[in-house]
N, C-alpha and C positions, 0 to 999 in steps of 0.2 A: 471261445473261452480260453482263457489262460489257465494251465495247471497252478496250482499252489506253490508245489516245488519247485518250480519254476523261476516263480519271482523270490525266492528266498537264495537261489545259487548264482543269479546274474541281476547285477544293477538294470535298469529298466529307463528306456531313453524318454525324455519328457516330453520330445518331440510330436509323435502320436497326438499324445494328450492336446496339447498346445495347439494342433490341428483343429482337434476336432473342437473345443474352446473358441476359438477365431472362426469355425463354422458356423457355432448355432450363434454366435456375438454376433454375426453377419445377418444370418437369419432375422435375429429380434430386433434387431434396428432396423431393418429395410419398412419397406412399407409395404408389407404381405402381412394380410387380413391375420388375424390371432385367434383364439377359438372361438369368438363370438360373431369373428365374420367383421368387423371393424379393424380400420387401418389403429394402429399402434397410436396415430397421435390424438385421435378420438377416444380411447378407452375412457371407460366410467372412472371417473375419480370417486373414491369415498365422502360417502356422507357430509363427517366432517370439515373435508375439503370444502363440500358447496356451502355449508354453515360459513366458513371463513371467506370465499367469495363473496357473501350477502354482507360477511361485515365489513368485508374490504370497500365494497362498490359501495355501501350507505355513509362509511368515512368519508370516503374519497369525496363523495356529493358532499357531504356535513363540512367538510374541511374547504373544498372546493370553492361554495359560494362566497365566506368571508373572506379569503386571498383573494377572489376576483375581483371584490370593492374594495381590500385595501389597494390593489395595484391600481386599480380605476383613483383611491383619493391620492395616491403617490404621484402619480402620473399629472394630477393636476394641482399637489401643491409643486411638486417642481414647475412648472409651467410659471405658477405665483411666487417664486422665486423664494417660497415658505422655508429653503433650508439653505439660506443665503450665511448665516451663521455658521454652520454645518461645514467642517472639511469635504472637500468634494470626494476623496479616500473612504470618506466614511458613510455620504452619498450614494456612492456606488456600491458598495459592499450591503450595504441596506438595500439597493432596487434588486441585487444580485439573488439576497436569501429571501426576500418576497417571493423574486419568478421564480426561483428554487421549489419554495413551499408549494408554489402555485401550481405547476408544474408536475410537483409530485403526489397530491391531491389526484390531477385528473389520471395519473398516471396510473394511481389504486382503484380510479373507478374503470380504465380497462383493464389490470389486473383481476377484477373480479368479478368481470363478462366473460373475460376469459376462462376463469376458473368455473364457471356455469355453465357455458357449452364446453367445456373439456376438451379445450384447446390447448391439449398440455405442453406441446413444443412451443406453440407464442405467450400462454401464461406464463413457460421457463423464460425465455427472453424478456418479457415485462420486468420481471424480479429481479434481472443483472440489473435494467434500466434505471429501480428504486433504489438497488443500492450504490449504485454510480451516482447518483442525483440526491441521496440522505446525505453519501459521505459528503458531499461537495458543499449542504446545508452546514453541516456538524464544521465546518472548516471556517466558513460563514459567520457561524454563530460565534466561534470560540473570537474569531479578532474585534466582534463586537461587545460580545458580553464575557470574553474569559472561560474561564473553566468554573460551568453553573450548571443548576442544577434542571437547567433546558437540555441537556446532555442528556440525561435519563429519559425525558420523552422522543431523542431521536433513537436510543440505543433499544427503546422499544418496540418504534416502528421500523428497525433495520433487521432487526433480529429475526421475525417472519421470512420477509422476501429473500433474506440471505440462506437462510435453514432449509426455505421450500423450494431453492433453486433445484438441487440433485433431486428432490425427492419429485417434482411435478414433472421433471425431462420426461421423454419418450422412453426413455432407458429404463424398463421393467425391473423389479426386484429379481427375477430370476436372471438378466440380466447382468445386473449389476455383482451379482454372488458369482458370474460366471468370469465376469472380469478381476473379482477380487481372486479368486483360483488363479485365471492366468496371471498377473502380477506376479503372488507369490512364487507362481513357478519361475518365470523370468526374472526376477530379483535374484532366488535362488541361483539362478545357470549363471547370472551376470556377477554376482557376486564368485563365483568361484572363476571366474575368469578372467576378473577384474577391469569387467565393463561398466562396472554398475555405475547408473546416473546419466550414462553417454546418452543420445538419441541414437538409437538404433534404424531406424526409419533413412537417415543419412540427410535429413531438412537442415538439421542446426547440429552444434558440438555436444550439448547435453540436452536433456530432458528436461522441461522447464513445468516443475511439479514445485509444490510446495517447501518438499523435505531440501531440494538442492536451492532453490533459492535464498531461504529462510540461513541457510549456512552460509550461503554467500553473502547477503548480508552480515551475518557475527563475523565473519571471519575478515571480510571487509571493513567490518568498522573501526578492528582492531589495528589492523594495516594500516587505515588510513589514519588513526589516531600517530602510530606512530611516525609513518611520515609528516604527519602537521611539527609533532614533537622534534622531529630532527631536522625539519626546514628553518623552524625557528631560532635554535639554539645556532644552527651554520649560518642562514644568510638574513633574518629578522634583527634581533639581537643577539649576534653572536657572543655564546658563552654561557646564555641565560635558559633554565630550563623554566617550562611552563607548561603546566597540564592544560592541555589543549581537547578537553572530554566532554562531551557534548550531550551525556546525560549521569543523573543521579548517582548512580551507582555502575561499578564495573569502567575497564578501560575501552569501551565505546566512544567513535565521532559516527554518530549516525549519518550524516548527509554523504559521508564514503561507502554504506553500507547499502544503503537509498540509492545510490548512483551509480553502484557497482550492478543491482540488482538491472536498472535502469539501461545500463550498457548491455546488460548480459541477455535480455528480453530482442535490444535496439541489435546485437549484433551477432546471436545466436547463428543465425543464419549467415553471414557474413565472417567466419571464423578466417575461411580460406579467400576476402575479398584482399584486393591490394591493399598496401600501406595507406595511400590518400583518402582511401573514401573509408577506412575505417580511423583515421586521425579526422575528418571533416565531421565523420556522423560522431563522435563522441565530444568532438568539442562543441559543437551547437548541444548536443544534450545535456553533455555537465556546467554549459553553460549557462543553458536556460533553468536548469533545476536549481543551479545556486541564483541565480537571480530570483526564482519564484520562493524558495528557501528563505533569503531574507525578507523579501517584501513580506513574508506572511508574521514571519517571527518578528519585524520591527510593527506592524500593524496590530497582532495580535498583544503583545506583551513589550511595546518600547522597545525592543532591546537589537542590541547591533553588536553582530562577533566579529565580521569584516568589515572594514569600505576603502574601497578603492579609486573615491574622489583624489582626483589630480594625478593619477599615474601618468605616467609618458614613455615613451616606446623610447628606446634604445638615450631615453635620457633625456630627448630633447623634444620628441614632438608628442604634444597629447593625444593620449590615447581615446581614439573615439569609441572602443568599444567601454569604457569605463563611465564618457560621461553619458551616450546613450540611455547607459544603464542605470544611471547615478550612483556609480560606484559599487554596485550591488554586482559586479562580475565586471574580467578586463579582458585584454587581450590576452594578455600574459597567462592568467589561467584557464583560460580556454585555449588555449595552445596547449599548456599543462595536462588537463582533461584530456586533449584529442592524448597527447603521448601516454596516460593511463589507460586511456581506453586499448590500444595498441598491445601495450604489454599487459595487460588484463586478458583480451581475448587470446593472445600468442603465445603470451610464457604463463603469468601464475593461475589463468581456470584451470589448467590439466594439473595444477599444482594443489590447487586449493578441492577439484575433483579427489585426487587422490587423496588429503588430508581427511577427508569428511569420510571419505569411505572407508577410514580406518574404528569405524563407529561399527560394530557387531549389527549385521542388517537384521537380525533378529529383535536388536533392541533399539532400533533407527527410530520405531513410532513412538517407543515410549519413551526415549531422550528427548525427543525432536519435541514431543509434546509437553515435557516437563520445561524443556529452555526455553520454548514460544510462552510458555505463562508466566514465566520471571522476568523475559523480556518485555513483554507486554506491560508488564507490573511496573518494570521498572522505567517505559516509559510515560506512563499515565502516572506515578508519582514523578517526575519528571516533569510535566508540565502543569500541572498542580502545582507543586513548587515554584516557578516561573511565575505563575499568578499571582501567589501568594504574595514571593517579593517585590512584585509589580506594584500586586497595593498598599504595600505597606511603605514604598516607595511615593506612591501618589499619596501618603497622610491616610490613605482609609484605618478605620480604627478595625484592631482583628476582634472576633465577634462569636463565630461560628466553633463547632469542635474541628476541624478539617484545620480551620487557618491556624487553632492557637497550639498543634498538634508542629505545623511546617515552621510559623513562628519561636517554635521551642528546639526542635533538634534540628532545622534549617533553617537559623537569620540569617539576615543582611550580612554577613560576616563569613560566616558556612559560604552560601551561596555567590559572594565575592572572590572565596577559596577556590572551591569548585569549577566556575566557569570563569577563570584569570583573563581570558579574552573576551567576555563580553563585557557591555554595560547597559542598563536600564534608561529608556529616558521618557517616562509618562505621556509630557505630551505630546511624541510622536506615533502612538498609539489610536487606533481607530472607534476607540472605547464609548459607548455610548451608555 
């Protein structure tokens, strides 16, 4: 035992603590029997829990047999050449959220075997699985059907498997409260040392948690708005300025923000690799990410903010990575890319580290969670919008409260303002 006066006349080293915290954390994660004499990944789940297995595994079934006969009649009117009419873009993106749906049907009926033998480490793993395979529906749906109100039935089945990820791990509540202690403490040390955010561990440059990436994103998007901003006015049309912001509100280009985050995952690890192979791995990434960026945005909503049909390398010979792509990414910026990537991981993350950690880490969660809900806000008004002027574009008459809400404080005129680099073109759209 510690005297009282003790700890009142000398600061008291965290270390200790921090020990024996990464002791018992070691302990309850191993796979030593708990007091009932069962390994950790067996433990009883709560009642509840099996209640929601039962209704997971009778969805799954309920859901299950009609995707299996719509993909059985899919299967055979393509065979009948039944969507001869039919863009093949729109073809595919339909057999795509079939096996999706299909898919994740049976994937809720072993999510909820699983959750009935209380197989909490692979019931946790199912639940990443669902909402890796919703989002991918939700993505799906949006270039088929727009921003509808099929959304609210995926946002209901995502909402479960995402919520009951942390909670069905192996990772015990007494656990996880042990872990929430040691954080605080090491936040605490790191912050007064001005490590915080780094990885400590020595695997990658930073810690790739929520609070650092979510900032690398804002912080990113604004950079890269202003670089589009100043690429244009020097060597696009020199002279000419043009808000180059790529959502509703706030000076955001999200696919800088999306691709910073993207490099930062792709070369955490790689901080100290040579020049080449971190110029190769970032230009095939921000390569590929802007080519999947347009394809999704001209499918889902007509609309096109680049193309880079007909570039040619140093002027004279065309550029194959342009037509490859149909213009949807070049050489040229994927060279671009690999050199962001570069000085992304080299000079501004310990820059943009340091910016962020000027945020009082006291008040980290509750900033962090107030700008993640406006930012979220302001991109689901954001593409609501897009839809909006989509179909008001294709002649649809506005109807609903939602449209004549976007139609009144965001027309064709606003949104002409707004996004000065794109434009709309209906029927290249996958819209069905």
């Amino acid at each position: 035992m510690v005297d009282s006066k003790e700890t009142t006349s000398e600061p008291i080293s965290v270390e200790p603590f921090k020990g024996l915290l990464e002791a018992r954390i070691q302990e309850l994660g191993g796979e030593s029997p708990n007091s009932e004499g069962a390994p950790i990944d067996k433990q009883k789940l709560p009642l509840a829990m099996k209640v929601f297995g039962v209704l997971c595994l009778l969805g799954g079934i309920v859901a299950a047999i009609p995707m299996v006969l719509v993909s059985l009649v899919l299967v055979a009117a393509l065979r009948g050449g039944m969507f001869s009419e039919t863009t093949l873009n729109t073809t595919i993106i339909v057999s795509t959220l079939i096996a999706l749906l299909t898919i994740t049907s049976l994937a809720f009926i072993v999510f909820g075997i699983r959750l009935l033998r209380n197989r909490r480490r692979f019931a946790a793993q199912t639940s990443e699985v669902l909402v890796v395979l919703i989002v991918g529906a939700i993505i799906c749906d949006i270039m088929l059907f727009g921003i509808s109100y099929d959304l609210i039935y995926y946002a209901v089945i995502l909402i479960p498997p995402l919520a009951l990820t942390g909670y069905i791990d192996p990772s015990l509540e007494e656990e996880r409260q042990l872990q929430r202690k040691l954080r605080d403490l090491e936040t605490e040390e790191q912050a007064e040392e001005g490590t915080l955010g780094r990885d400590l561990s020595g695997k990658g440059y930073i810690s790739l948690n929520f609070f650092n990436l979510f900032w690398i994103f804002v912080v990113s998007s604004v950079i890269g708005l202003g670089i589009e901003m100043v690429y244009h006015y020097l060597v696009v049309v020199p002279g000419e300025i043009q808000d180059r912001a790529g959502m509703l509100f706030g000076p955001f280009s999200p696919i800088y923000g999306f691709g910073a985050v993207l490099l930062t995952l792709a070369l955490n690890r790689f901080y100290k690799a040579p020049l080449v192979v971190v110029f190769i791995v970032s230009a095939v990434i921000g390569g590929s990410f802007e080519y999947l960026v347009s394809w999704f945005m001209e499918f889902a909503f007509g609309a096109v903010a680049w193309d880079y049909t007909g570039s040619t390398l140093f002027g004279v010979i065309p550029d194959p990575i342009a037509a490859i792509c149909d213009g949807r990414t070049s050489t040229l910026f994927m060279c671009m890319w690999g050199a962001l990537g570069f000085v992304w991981i080299k000079f501004l993350l310990p820059r943009v580290l340091q910016l962020v950690n000027l945020i009082p880490w006291k008040l980290r969660y509750v900033v962090t969670t107030a700008c993640a809900a406006l930012m979220i806000l302001d991109g689901v008004m954001t593409l609501q919008a897009l839809d909006c002027w989509y179909e008001r574009l294709s002649g649809m008459p506005v109807q609903t409260p939602v449209e004549q809400f976007y139609a009144e404080r965001f027309d064709n005129a606003y949104m002409e303002n707004r996004f000065e680099s794109m434009t709309i073109h209906p029927d290249s759209a996958t819209r069905v």
